[in-house]
MILUMZA-16468 format. One record per residue (C-alpha): residue number from 1; residue in one letter; chain; x, y, z. Coordinates in Angstrom, 2 decimals, decimal comma, always signed. Each point is the difference from the previous one (the first is absolute). Example, Ala and Ser with C-alpha at 12.3 -4.5 7.8 and 13.67 -1.06 7.14 Angstrom:
REM MILUMZA-16468
node num = 1&residu = A&chaine = A&east = +12,30&north = -4,50&up = +7,80
node num = 2&residu = S&chaine = A&east = +1,37&north = +3,44&up = -0,66
END
This chain:
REM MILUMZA-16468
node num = 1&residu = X&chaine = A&east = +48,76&north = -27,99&up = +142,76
node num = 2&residu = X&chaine = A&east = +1,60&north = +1,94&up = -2,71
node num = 3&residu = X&chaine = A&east = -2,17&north = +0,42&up = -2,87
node num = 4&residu = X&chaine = A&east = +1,46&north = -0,85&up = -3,54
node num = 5&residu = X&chaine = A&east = -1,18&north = +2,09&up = -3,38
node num = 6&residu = X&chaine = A&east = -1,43&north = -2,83&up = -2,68
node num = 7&residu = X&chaine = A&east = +3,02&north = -1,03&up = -2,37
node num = 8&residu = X&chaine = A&east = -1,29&north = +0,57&up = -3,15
node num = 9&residu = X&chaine = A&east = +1,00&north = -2,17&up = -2,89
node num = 10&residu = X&chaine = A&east = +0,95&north = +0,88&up = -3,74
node num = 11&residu = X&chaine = A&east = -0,20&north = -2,66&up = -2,61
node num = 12&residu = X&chaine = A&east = +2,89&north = -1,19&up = -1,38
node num = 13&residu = X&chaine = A&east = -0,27&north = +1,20&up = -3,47
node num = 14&residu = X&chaine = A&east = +1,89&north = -2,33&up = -2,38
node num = 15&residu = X&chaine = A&east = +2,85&north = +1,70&up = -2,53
node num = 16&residu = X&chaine = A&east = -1,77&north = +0,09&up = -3,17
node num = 17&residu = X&chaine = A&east = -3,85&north = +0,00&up = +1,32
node num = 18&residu = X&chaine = A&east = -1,61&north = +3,44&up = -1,85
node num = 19&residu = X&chaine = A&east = -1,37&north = +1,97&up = +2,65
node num = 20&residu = X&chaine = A&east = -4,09&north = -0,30&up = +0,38
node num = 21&residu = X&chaine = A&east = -0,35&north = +3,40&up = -2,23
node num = 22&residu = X&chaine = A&east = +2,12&north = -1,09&up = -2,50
node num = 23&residu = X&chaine = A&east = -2,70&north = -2,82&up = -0,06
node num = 24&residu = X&chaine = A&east = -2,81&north = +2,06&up = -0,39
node num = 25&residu = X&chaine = A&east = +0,70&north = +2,69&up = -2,66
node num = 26&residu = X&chaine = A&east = -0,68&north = -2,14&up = -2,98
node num = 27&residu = X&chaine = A&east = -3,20&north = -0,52&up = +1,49
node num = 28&residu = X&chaine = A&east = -0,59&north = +3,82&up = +0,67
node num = 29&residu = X&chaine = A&east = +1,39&north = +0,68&up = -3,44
node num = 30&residu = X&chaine = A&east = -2,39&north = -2,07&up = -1,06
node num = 31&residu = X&chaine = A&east = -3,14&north = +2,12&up = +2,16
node num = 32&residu = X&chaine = A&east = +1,33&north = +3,11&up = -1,46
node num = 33&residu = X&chaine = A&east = -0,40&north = -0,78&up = -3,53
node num = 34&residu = X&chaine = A&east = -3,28&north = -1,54&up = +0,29
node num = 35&residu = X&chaine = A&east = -1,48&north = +2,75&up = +1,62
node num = 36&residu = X&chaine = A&east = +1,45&north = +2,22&up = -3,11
node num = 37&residu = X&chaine = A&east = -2,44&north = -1,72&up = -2,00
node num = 38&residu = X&chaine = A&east = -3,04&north = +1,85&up = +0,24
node num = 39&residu = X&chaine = A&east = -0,86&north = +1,41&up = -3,25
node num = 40&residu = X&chaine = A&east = -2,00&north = -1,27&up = -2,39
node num = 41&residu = X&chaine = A&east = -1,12&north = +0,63&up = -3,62
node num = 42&residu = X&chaine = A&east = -3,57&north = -0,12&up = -2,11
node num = 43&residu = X&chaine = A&east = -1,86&north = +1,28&up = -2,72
node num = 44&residu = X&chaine = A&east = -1,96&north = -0,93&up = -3,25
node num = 45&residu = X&chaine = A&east = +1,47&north = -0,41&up = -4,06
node num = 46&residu = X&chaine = A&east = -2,68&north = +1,37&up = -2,03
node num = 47&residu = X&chaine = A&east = +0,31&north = -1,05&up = -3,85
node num = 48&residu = X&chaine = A&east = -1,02&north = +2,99&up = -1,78
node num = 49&residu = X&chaine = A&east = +2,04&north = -0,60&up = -2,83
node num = 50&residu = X&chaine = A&east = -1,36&north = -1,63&up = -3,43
node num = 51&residu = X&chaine = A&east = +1,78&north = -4,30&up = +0,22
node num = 52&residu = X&chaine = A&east = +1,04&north = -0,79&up = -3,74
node num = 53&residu = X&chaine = A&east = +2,14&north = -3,53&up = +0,64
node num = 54&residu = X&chaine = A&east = +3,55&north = +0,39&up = -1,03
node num = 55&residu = X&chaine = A&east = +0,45&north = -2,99&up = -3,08
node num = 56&residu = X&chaine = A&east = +1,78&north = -3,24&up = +0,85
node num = 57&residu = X&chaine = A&east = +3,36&north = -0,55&up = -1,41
node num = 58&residu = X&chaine = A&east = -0,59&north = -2,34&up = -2,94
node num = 59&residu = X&chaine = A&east = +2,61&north = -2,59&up = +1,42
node num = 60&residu = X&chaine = A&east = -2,29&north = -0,36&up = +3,46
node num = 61&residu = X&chaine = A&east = -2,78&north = -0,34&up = -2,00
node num = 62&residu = X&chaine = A&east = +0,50&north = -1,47&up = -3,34
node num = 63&residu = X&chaine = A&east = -3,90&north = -0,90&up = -0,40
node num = 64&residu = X&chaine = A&east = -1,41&north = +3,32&up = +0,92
node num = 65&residu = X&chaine = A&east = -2,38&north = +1,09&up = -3,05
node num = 66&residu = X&chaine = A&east = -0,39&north = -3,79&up = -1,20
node num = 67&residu = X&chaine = A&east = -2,51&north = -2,34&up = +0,35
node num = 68&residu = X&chaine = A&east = -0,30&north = -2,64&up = +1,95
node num = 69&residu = X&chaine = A&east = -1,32&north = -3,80&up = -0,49
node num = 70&residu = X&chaine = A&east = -3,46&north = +0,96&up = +1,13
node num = 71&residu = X&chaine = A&east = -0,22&north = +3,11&up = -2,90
node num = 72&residu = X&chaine = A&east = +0,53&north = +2,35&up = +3,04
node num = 73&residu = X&chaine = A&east = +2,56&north = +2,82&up = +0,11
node num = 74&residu = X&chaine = A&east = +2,83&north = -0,38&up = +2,53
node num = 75&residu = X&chaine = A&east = +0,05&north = +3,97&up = +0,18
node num = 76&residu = X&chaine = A&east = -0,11&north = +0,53&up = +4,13
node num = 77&residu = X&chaine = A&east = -3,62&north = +1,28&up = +0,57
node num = 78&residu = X&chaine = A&east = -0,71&north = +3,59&up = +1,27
node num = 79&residu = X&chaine = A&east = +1,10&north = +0,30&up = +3,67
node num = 80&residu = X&chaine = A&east = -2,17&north = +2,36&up = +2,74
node num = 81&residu = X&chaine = A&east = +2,91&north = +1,52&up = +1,51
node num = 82&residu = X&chaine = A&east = -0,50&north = +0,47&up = +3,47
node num = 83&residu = X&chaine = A&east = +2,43&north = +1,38&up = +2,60
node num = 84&residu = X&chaine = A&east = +1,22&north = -3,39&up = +1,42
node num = 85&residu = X&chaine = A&east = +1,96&north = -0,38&up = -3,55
node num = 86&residu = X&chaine = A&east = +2,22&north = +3,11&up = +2,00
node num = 87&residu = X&chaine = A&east = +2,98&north = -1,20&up = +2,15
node num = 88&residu = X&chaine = A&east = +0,77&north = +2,89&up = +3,04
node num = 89&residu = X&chaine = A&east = +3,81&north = +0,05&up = +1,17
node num = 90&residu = X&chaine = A&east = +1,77&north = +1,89&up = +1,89
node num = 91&residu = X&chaine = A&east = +4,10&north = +0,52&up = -0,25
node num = 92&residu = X&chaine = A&east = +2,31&north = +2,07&up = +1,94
node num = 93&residu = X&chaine = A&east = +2,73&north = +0,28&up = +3,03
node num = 94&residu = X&chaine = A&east = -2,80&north = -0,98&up = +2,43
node num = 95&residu = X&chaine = A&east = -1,24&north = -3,14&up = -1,16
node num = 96&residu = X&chaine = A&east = +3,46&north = -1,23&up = +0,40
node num = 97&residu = X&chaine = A&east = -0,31&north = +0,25&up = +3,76
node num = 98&residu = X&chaine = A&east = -3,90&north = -1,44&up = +0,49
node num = 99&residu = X&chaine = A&east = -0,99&north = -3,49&up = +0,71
node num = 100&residu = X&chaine = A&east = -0,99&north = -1,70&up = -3,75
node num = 101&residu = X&chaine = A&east = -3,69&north = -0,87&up = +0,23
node num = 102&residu = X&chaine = A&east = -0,55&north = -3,57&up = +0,71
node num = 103&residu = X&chaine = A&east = -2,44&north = -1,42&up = -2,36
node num = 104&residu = X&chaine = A&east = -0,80&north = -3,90&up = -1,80
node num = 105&residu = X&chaine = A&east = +0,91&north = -0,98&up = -2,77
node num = 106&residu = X&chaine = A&east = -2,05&north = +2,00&up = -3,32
node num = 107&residu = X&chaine = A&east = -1,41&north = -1,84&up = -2,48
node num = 108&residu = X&chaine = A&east = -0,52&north = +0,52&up = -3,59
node num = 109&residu = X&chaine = A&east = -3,37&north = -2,04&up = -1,10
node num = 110&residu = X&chaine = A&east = -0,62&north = -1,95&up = -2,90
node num = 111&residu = X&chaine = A&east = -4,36&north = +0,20&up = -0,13
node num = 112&residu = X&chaine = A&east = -2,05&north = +0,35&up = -2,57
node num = 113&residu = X&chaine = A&east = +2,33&north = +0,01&up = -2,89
node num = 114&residu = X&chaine = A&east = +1,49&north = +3,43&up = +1,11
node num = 115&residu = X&chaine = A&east = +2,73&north = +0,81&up = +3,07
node num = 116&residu = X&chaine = A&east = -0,97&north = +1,43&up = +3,46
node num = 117&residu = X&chaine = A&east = +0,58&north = +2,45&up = +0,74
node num = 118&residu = X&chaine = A&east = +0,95&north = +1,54&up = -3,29
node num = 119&residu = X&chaine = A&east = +2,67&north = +2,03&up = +1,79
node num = 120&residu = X&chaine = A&east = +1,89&north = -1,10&up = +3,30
node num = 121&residu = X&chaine = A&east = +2,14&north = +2,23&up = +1,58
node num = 122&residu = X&chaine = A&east = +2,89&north = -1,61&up = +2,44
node num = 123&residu = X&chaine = A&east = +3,61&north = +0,62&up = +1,04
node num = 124&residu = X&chaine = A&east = +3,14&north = -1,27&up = -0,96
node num = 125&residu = X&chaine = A&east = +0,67&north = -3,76&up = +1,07
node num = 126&residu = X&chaine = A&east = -3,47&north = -0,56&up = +0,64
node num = 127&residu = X&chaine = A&east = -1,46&north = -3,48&up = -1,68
node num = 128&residu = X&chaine = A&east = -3,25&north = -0,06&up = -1,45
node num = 129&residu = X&chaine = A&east = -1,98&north = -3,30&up = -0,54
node num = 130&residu = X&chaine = A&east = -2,03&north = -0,58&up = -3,61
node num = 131&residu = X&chaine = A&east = -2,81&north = -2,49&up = +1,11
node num = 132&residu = X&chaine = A&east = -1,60&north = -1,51&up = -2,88
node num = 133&residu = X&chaine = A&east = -4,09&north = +0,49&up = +1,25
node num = 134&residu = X&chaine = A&east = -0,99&north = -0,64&up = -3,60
node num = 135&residu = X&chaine = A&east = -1,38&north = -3,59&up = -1,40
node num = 136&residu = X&chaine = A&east = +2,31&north = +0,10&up = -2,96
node num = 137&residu = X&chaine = A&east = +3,79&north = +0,10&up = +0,48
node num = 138&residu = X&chaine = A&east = +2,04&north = +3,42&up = -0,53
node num = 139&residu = X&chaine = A&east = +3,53&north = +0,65&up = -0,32
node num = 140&residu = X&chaine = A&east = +1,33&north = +3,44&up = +1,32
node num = 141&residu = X&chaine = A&east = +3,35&north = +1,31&up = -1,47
node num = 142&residu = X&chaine = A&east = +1,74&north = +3,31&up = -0,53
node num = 143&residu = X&chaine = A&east = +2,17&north = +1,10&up = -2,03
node num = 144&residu = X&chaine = A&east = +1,19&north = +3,49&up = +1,87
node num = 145&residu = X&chaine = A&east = +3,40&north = +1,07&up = +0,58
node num = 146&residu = X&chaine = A&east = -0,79&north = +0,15&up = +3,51
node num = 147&residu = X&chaine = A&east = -1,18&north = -3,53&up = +0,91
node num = 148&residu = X&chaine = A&east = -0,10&north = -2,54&up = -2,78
node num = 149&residu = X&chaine = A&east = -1,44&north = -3,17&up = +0,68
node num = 150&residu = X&chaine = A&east = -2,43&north = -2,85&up = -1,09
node num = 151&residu = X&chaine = A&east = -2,05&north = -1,88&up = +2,61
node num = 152&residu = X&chaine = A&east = -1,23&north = -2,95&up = -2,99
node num = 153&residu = X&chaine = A&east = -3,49&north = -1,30&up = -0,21
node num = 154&residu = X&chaine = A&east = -1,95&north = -0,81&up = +3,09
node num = 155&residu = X&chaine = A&east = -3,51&north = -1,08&up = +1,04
node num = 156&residu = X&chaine = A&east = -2,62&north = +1,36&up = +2,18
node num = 157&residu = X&chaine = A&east = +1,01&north = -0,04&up = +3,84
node num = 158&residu = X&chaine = A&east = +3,40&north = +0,10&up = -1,07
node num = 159&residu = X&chaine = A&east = +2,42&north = +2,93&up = +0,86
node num = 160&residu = X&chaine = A&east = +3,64&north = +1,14&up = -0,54
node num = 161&residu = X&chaine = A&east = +1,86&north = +2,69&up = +1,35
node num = 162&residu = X&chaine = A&east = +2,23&north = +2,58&up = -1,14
node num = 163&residu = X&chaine = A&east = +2,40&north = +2,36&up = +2,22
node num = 164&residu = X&chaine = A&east = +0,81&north = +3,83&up = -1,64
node num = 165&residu = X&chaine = A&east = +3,40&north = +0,85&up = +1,09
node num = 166&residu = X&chaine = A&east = +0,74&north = +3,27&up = -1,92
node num = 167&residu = X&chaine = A&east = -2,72&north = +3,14&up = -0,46
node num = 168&residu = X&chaine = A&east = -1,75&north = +0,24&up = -3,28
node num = 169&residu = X&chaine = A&east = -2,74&north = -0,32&up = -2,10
node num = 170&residu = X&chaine = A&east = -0,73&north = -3,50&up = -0,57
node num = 171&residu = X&chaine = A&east = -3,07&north = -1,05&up = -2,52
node num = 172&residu = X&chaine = A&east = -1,41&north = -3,74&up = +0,26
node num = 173&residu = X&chaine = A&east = -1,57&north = -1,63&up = -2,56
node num = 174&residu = X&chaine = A&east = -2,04&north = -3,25&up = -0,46
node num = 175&residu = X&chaine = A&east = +2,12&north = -2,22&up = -3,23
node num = 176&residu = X&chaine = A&east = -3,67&north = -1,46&up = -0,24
node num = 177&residu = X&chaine = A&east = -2,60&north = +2,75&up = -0,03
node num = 178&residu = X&chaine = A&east = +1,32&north = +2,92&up = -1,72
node num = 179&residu = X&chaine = A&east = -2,20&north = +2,25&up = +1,32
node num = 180&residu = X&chaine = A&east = +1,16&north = -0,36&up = +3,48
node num = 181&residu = X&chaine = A&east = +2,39&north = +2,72&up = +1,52
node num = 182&residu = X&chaine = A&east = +1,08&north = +1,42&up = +3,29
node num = 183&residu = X&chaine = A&east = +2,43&north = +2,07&up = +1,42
node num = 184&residu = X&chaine = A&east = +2,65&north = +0,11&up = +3,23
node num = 185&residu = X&chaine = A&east = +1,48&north = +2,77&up = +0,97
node num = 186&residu = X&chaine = A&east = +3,36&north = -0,63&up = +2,05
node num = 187&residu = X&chaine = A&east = +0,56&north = +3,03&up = +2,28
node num = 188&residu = X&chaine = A&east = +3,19&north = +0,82&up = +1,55
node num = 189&residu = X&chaine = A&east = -1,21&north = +0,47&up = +3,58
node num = 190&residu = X&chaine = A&east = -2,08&north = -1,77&up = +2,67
node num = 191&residu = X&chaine = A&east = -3,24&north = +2,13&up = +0,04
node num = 192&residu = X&chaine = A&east = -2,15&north = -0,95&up = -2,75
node num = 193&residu = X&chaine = A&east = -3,30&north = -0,07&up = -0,23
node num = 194&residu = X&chaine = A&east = -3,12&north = -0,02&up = -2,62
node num = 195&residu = X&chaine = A&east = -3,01&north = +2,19&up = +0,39
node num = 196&residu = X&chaine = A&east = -3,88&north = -1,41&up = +0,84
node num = 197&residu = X&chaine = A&east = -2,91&north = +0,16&up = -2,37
node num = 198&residu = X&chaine = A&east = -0,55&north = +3,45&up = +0,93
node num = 199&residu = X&chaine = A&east = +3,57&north = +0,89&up = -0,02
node num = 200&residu = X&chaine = A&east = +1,10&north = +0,53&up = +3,46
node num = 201&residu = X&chaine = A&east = +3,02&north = -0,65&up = +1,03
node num = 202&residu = X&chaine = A&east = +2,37&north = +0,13&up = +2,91
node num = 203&residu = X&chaine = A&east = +3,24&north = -0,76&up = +1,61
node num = 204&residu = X&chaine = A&east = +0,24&north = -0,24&up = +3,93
node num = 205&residu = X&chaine = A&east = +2,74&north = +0,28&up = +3,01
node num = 206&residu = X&chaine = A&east = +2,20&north = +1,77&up = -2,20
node num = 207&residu = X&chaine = A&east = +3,20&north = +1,88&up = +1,35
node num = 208&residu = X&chaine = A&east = -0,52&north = +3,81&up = +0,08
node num = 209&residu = X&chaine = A&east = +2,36&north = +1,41&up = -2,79
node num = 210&residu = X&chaine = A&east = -0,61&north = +0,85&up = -3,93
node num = 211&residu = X&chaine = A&east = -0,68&north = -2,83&up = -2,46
node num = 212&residu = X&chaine = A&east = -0,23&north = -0,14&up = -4,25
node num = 213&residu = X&chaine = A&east = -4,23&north = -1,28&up = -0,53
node num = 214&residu = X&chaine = A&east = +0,12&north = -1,61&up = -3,00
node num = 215&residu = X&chaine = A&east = -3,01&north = -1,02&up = -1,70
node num = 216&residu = X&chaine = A&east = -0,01&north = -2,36&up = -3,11
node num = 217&residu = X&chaine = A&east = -2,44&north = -1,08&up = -2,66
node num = 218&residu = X&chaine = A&east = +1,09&north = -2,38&up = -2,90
node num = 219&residu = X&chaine = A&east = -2,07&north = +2,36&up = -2,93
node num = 220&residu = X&chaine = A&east = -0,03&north = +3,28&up = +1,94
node num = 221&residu = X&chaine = A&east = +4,09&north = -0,41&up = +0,81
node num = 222&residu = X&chaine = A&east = +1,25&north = +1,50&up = +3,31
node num = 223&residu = X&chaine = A&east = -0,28&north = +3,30&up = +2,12
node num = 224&residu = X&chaine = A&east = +2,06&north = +0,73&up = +3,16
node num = 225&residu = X&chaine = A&east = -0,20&north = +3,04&up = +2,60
node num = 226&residu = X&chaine = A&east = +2,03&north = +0,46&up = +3,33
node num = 227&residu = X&chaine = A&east = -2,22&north = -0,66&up = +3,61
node num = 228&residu = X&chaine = A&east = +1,22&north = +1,09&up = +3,50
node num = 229&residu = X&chaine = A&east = -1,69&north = -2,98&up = +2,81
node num = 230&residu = X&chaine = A&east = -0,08&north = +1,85&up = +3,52
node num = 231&residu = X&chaine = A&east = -2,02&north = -1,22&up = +2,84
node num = 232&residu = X&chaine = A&east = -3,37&north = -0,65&up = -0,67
node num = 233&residu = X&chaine = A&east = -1,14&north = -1,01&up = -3,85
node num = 234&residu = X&chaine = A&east = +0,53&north = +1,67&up = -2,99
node num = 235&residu = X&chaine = A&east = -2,41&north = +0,06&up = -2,68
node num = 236&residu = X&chaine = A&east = +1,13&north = +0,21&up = -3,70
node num = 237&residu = X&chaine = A&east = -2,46&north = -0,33&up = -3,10
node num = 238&residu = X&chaine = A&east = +1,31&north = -0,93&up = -3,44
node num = 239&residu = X&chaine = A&east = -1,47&north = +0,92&up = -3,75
node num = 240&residu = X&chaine = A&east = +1,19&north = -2,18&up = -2,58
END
C-alpha cells in the first residue's frame, strides 16, 4: 500500500482581511512606547526669598483697606507662605508624546472664611469644584481676563463647578468676605503638580528627552531652567 504525504491545508484568506501582523503592530507600538517611559523627576523648592504680597487691583477688591460691619478691617491677614502656594510644570517637545496623568477632579475649598488651598495648580481644561464647607453662604467670582465667572451665593454642602479652558493666572474672590482670596494657575501642559509641606516634589514615568521645569509662586513670580530625564530619576532642587 502506497503511502500518501499529509495534504496540508492553507486558509483561505479573504480579499481585504489585514494579515495577523498588520493586527498586531498597534499593539507593539503601543509596548514600545511604554517601555520608553522610564524616567522620572524629583526634588525640593526651598523659599529662601523674603514674600511681600503683590497688592490687589482695586477693581477685585474694592473693600480692601475699609472696614467692615463688625469694625474689622477687610485687609487679607498676613499669610505663612509655605511651598504648596508653588505650582511645578513642566513644558517641552516630550510631554507632547507622554500619557497625561490621570487624576480626580481638584477642588478649591471654601472653610473657614478663607480658600483651600490658597494656590491650586492644574492644566488646561481641567474643572475644579468650589464646595461651600462653611456655615454661612459665599459667592466665588473672578474677574480675570483668563476665566471670568460668578458662581452666586450658596450654602454650606453646596458646590459649583468651574472648567479653565485657556492657561493663565486666574484670582478668585469671595463678593461676601473681602478678605478671602485664592489663586489658579492654568498651565499649558499635562504635568502639573504642587509641592508637600516640606517641599518635595516629583513627576513620574516620564519619556526620556529634555523638558522646560517651571516653577511658579503668585508673590515670588516665576523661574524656569532646562532638565534632561534619562533612565532612572533625576533630582532637581529649586531656590526661590
Amino acid at each position: 500500500m502506497k503511502l500518501r504525504p499529509p495534504r496540508i491545508r492553507i486558509p483561505f484568506r479573504r480579499p481585504g482581511r489585514p494579515r495577523w501582523w498588520v493586527v498586531l503592530l498597534p499593539g507593539l507600538g503601543l509596548l514600545i512606547a511604554t517601555s520608553a517611559l522610564a524616567g522620572g523627576l524629583h526634588g525640593t523648592v526651598r523659599i529662601v526669598s523674603e514674600v511681600r504680597s503683590a497688592p490687589m487691583e482695586s477693581s477685585l477688591d474694592p473693600y480692601a483697606g475699609t472696614l467692615n460691619s463688625l469694625g474689622k478691617s477687610n485687609d487679607p491677614a498676613p499669610r505663612i507662605t509655605t511651598p504648596k502656594d508653588v505650582v511645578v510644570y513642566l513644558t517641552g517637545a516630550s510631554t507632547r508624546i507622554a500619557p497625561a496623568p490621570s487624576a480626580g477632579t481638584p477642588a478649591l475649598r471654601q472653610i473657614n472664611q478663607s480658600f483651600e488651598p490658597h494656590v491650586l495648580g492644574v492644566p488646561v481644561g481641567t474643572t475644579v469644584e468650589f464646595p461651600n464647607m462653611d456655615l454661612v453662604y459665599h459667592n466665588v467670582f473672578s474677574y480675570s481676563k483668563t476665566r471670568r465667572f460668578d458662581l452666586g451665593y450658596y450654602g454650606k454642602g453646596k458646590s459649583k463647578r468651574v472648567t479653565f479652558d485657556r492657561p493663565g493666572i486666574v484670582q478668585v474672590f469671595c463678593d461676601i468676605h473681602s478678605t478671602m482670596s485664592a489663586y489658579v494657575f492654568v498651565a499649558d501642559t499635562p504635568f502639573v503638580t504642587q509641592p508637600d509641606e516640606n517641599g518635595e516634589y516629583g513627576f513620574d514615568d516620564l519619556p526620556n528627552g529634555t523638558y522646560t521645569l517651571k516653577v511658579w509662586h503668585p508673590d515670588l513670580g516665576e523661574r524656569s531652567m532646562t532638565v534632561t530625564v534619562d533612565d532612572g530619576s533625576s533630582s532637581v532642587d529649586v531656590n526661590l
